[in-house]
VOFITI-940746 format. One record per residue (C-alpha): residue number from 0; residue in one letter; x, y, z. Coordinates in pm, 1 decimal. Layout:
<n NUM	res A	east X	north Y	up Z>
...
//
This chain:
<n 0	res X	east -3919.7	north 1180.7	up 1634.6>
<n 1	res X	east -3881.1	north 1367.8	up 1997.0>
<n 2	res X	east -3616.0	north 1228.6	up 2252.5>
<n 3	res X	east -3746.0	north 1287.9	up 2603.2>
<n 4	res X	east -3536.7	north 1272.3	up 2898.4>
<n 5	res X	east -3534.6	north 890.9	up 2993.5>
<n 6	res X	east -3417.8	north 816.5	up 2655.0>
<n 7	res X	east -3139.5	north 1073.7	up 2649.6>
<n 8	res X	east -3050.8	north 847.3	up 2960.1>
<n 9	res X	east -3077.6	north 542.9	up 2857.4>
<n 10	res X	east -2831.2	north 677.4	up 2521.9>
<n 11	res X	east -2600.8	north 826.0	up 2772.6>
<n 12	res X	east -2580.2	north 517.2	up 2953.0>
<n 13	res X	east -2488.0	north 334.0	up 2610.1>
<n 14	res X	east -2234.6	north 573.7	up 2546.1>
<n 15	res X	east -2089.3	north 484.3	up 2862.0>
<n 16	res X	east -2118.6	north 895.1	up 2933.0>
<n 17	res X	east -2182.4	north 970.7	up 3310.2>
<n 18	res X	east -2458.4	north 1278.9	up 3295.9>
<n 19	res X	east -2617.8	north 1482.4	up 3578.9>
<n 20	res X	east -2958.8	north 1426.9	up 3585.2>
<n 21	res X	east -3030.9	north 1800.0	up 3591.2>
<n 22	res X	east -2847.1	north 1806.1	up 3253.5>
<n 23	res X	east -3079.7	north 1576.1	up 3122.6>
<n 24	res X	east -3335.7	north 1812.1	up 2971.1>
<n 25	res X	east -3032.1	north 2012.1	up 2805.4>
<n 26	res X	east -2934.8	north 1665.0	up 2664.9>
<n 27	res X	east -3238.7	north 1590.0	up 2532.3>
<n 28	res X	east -3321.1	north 1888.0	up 2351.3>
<n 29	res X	east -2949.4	north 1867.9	up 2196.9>
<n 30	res X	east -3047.3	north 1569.2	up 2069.2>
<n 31	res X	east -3369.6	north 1647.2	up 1911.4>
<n 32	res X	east -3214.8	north 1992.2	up 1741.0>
<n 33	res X	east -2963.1	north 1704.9	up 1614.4>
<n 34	res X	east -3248.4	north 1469.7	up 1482.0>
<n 35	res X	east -3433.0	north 1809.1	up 1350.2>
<n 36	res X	east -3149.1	north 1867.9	up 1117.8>
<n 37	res X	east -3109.4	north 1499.8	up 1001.9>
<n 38	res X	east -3489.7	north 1520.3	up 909.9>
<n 39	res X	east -3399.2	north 1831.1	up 712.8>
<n 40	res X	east -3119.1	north 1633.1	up 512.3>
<n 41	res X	east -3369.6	north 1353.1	up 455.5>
<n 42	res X	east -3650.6	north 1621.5	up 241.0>
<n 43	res X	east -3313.6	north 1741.4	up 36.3>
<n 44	res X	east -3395.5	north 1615.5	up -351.1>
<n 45	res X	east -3057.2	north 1454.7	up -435.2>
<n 46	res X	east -3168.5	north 1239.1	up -714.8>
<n 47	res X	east -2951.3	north 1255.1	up -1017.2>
<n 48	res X	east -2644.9	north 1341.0	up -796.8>
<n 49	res X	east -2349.5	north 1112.8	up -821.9>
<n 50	res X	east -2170.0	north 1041.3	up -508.1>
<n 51	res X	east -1804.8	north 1257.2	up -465.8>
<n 52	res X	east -1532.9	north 1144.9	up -299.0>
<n 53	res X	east -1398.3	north 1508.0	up -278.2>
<n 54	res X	east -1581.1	north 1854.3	up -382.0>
<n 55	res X	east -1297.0	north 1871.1	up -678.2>
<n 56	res X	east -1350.3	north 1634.2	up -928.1>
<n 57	res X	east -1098.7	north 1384.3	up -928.1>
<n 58	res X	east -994.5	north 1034.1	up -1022.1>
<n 59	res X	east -767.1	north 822.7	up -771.4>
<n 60	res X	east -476.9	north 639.0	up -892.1>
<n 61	res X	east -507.4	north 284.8	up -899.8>
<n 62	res X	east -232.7	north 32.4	up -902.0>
<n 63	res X	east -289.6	north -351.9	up -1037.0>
<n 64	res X	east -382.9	north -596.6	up -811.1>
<n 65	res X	east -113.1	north -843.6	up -817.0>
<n 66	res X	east 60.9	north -1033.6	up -546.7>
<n 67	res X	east 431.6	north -1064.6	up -593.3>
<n 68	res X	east 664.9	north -1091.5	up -294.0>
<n 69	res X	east 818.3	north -735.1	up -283.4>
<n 70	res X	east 1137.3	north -791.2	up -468.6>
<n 71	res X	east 1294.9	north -680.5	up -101.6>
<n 72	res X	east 1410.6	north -987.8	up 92.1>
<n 73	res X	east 1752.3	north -865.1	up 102.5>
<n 74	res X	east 1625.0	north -513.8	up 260.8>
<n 75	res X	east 1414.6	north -645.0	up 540.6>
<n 76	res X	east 1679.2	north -958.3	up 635.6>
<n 77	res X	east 1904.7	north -627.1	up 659.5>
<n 78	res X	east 1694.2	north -483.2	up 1025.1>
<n 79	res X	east 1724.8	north -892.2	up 1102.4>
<n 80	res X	east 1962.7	north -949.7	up 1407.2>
<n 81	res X	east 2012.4	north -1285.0	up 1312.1>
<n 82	res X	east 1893.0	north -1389.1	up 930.7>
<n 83	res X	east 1977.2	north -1733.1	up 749.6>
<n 84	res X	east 1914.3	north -1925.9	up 461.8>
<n 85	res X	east 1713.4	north -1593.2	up 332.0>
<n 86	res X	east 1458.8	north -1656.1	up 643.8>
<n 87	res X	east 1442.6	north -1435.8	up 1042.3>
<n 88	res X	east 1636.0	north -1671.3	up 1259.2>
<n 89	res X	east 1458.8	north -1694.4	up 1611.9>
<n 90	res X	east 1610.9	north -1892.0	up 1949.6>
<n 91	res X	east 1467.7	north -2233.7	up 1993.7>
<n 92	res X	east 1186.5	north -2180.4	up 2222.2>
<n 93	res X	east 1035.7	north -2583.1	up 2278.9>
<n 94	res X	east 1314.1	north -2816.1	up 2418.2>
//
C-alpha cells in the first residue's frame, strides 16, 4: 500500500492537523515507512504464542464480583454538610 500526497492530505485533514503543503511529500513518505513496518509485523509467524499482558509472567488478582453497598454509609454522610435519616440532604429546589 503507498500513500501519495493527496491522501496524506486528506488524513491530515481528518486529524484535524493543519500541514504546509510543501510538507506534504515529507508526510507522505512518513507514512508509508509507517505502513512498511506494519507490513513487516503482519509476515511475523506468531502462531502458537499466547497473548501477555506483561513480558513477566504474571497472574492478576481478582476479587469476587459481588455487589454489596460498601459497609461505609457512616464515612461518606461524614464529608455531608447536611446528612439525615442516613441520606445527603439537599435545599428544596421546585416550589
Amino acid at each position: 500500500m503507498s500513500i501519495d500526497q493527496d491522501t496524506a492530505a486528506r488524513v491530515a485533514k481528518l486529524a484535524r492537523i493543519r500541514v504546509e503543503e510543501d510538507r506534504l511529500p515529507a508526510l507522505a513518505s512518513e507514512f508509508n515507512t509507517i505502513l512498511g513496518f506494519i507490513e513487516q509485523l503482519g509476515e511475523v509467524d506468531v502462531e502458537g504464542v499466547e497473548p501477555m499482558v506483561s513480558v513477566t509472567p504474571m497472574r492478576l488478582r481478582r476479587r469476587a464480583d459481588a455487589v454489596t453497598d460498601g459497609n461505609q454509609q457512616d464515612k461518606v454522610l461524614s464529608n455531608a454538610p447536611d446528612a439525615r435519616e442516613g441520606f445527603f440532604a439537599v435545599p428544596k429546589v421546585v416550589e
